[in-house]
C-alpha positions in Angstrom: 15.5 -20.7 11.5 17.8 -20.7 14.2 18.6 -18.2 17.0 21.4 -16.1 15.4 19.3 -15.2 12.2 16.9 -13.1 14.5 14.2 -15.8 15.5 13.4 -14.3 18.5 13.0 -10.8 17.2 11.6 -12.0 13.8 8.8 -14.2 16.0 8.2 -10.8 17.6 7.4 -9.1 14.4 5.2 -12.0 13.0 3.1 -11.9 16.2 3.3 -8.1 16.3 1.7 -7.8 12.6 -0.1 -11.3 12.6 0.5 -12.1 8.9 3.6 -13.4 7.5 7.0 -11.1 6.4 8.7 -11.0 3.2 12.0 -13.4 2.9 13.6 -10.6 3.8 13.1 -9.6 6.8 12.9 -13.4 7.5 16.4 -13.8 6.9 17.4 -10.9 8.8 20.5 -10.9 11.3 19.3 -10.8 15.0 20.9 -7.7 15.6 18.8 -6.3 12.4 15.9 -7.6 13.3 15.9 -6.4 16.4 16.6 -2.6 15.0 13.5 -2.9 12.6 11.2 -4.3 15.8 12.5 -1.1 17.6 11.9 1.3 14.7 8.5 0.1 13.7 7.4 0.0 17.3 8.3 3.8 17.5 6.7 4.1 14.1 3.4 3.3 15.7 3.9 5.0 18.4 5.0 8.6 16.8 1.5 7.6 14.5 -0.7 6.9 17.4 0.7 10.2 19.0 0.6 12.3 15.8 -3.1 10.8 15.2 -4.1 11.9 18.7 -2.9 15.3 18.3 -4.3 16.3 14.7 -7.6 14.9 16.1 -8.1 17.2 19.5 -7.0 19.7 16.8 -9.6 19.1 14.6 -11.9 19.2 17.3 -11.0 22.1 18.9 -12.3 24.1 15.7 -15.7 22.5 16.8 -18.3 24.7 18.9 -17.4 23.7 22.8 -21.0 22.2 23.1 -21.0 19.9 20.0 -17.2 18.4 20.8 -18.6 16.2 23.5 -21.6 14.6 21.2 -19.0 14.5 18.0 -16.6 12.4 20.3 -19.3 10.3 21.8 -20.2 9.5 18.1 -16.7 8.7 16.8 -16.2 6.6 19.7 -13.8 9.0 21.7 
């Protein structure tokens, strides 16, 4: 695949996700691919945030003392 199908972004993406992509995305445009790098990268971002926040929610309903051994044992 050459440099104007969207090698460089499409390489991104297969080292991002380690596994191989459909055809499709394969085949993408570089301009494309580039876009779809960007918006999953965001993706995981707005997940990592949103993951964050629902769980110092979910530990806030906790009793102050137990929050710090419930973290410990989740690996927080």
């Amino acid at each position: 695949m050459d440099g104007a199908r969207g090698d460089g972004a499409v390489g991104e993406l297969r080292k991002r996700y380690g596994e191989p992509l459909p055809a499709s995305v394969e085949a993408l445009p570089a301009a494309d691919a580039r876009d779809l790098a960007a918006a999953m990268g965001e993706s995981r971002r707005r997940l990592r945030r949103e993951l964050t926040e629902s769980t110092d929610a979910s530990l806030a309903q906790l009793p102050r003392p137990l929050r710090a051994l419930i973290k410990r044992a989740l690996g927080l």
